[in-house]
Steps between C-alpha positions, in 0.01 A plus 500: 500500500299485188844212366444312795120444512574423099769206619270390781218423209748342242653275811103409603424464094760255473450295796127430427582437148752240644259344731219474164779332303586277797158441544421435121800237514376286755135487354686441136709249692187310635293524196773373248440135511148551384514541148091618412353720796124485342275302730736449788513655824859559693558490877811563665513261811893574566696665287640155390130357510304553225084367480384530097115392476388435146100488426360600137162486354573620124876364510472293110756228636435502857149607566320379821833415743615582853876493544681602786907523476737539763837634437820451736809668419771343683749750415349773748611312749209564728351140504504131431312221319341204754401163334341323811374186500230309732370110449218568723373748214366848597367789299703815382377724783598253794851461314502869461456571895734256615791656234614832720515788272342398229373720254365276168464104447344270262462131516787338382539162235291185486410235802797284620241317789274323253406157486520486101758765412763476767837439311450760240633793674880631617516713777808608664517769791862587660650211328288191617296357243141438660349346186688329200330410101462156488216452251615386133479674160201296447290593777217766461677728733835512310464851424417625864829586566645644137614761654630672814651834683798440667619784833728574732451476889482864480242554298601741269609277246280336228486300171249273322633267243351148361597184788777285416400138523773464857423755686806406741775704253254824570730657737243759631433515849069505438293319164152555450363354195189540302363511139495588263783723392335819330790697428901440522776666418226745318345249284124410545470148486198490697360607166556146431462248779166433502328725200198288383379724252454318154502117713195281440494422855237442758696684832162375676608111492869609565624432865448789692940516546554422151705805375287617208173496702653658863742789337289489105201697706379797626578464924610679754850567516812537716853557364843633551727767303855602557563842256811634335618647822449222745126623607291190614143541368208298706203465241154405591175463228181458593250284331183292456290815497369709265703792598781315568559232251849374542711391243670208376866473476574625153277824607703571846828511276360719236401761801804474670672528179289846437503614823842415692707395188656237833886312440305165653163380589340222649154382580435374836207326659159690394125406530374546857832521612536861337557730747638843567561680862577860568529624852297747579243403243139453653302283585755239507858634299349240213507733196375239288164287465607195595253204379448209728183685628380517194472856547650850347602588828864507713361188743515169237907438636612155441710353747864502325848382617744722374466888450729769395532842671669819523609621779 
């Protein structure tokens, strides 16, 4: 009797101790992308899902920023990425209610519907190519579309390298592009795109889509990430508040540098276009403090045409 109720124990030890380690894997598993833990909370959204939401007040680098990430890992095989796109323009939460199942979104790259900026952007979804770069090398918007992500139907593919200059031998099925690059293939060279420090330059008199003055300040931000293992990374940073400065460009690769350590990165369209949704999240799923109200609150959306989401 006495040999039994001892087996009975060792068999109940080791199963618990199997369901901690199990446990302590998947938490490991979820956490491992996120190279510093200080400052940052973690939320589990599906196991595949992950929501990281950065805000410091003593950080010596990054002091006084809000930065929600998103991570997808396609590999779970539990869920899809959604570029959608609308010309009427909408804001994240009415893209986010039309998109069944979807669990995390941000807006997606810069305006192709604009009077002044039209031909600066390539956008390809399921193989038809809805907007095409025409602008020249000498235009002010030449580096709008320096780089892009490239994906598969499916969604669970992704990559962000610089453009080519004819799009037509990118055999993807979907482009997005956007600028600037901030990391590829590992290297930061959004440390150099648009890094001002040490120029004698008045940004004030530059035009306001003149790269040094749009991606050489602090804004709000909205990028892109695709990790070692294939995880797509949605990246939102808040700005034009004291608690929430934004960054420029050569900042946002420096934290994702420290932070994710990413394979690629790209900045997308930022300002008041920076937004973030979460289901569930009250009052609106907008995580962020958008800025076209001119308030720190989740109402200011802008009306985009293109968002990204997880579903």
């Amino acid at each position: 009797m006495e040999n039994s109720k001892r087996l009975f124990m060792l068999v109940a030890a080791t199963a618990i101790m199997a369901c901690a380690s199990k446990k302590t894997l998947i938490s490991s598993t979820n956490d491992a992308e996120l190279l510093e833990r200080k400052d940052w909370r973690v939320d589990t959204l599906r196991k595949d899902v992950i929501w990281y939401h950065y805000q410091s007040a003593t950080d010596p680098e990054f002091a006084n920023q809000n930065i929600n990430v998103v991570s997808f890992d396609p590999k779970a095989k539990l869920g899809n990425a959604v570029l959608t796109y609308k010309k009427e323009k909408d804001s994240l939460s009415v893209f986010a209610s039309k998109i069944n199942g979807a669990m995390a979104g941000i807006n997606a790259t810069y305006f192709i519907e604009k009077k002044d900026s039209a031909d600066y952007m390539h956008l390809r979804l399921k193989g038809k190519d809805i907007q095409q770069v025409k602008v020249s090398k000498s235009s002010i918007y030449w580096w709008k579309h320096q780089g892009m992500m490239v994906f598969n139907n499916e969604g669970t593919q992704f990559d962000i390298q610089f453009s080519p200059e004819d799009f037509s031998k990118v055999k993807s099925e979907n482009i997005i592009t956007g600028a600037p690059m901030l990391i590829d293939n590992y290297k930061p060279v959004g440390l150099i795109f648009a890094d001002t420090s040490g120029l004698k330059l008045d940004l004030k008199k530059l035009h306001y889509e003149h790269y040094l003055k749009h991606q050489g300040v602090r804004h709000p931000r909205t990028a892109i990430a695709v990790t070692r293992t294939g995880k797509l990374l949605l990246i939102t940073v808040d700005g034009r508040n004291a608690v929430a400065k934004g960054m420029s460009a050569k900042e946002l690769t420096k934290f994702l540098v420290r932070y994710f350590n990413p394979k690629a990165a790209m900045n997308i369209d930022g300002g008041g276009s920076t937004m973030m949704w979460i289901k569930g999240q009250v009052p609106n799923g907008i995580v962020n403090y958008p800025t076209d109200n001119k308030k720190f609150d989740h109402y200011g959306q802008r009306r985009v045409e293109t968002a990204l989401f997880i579903k």
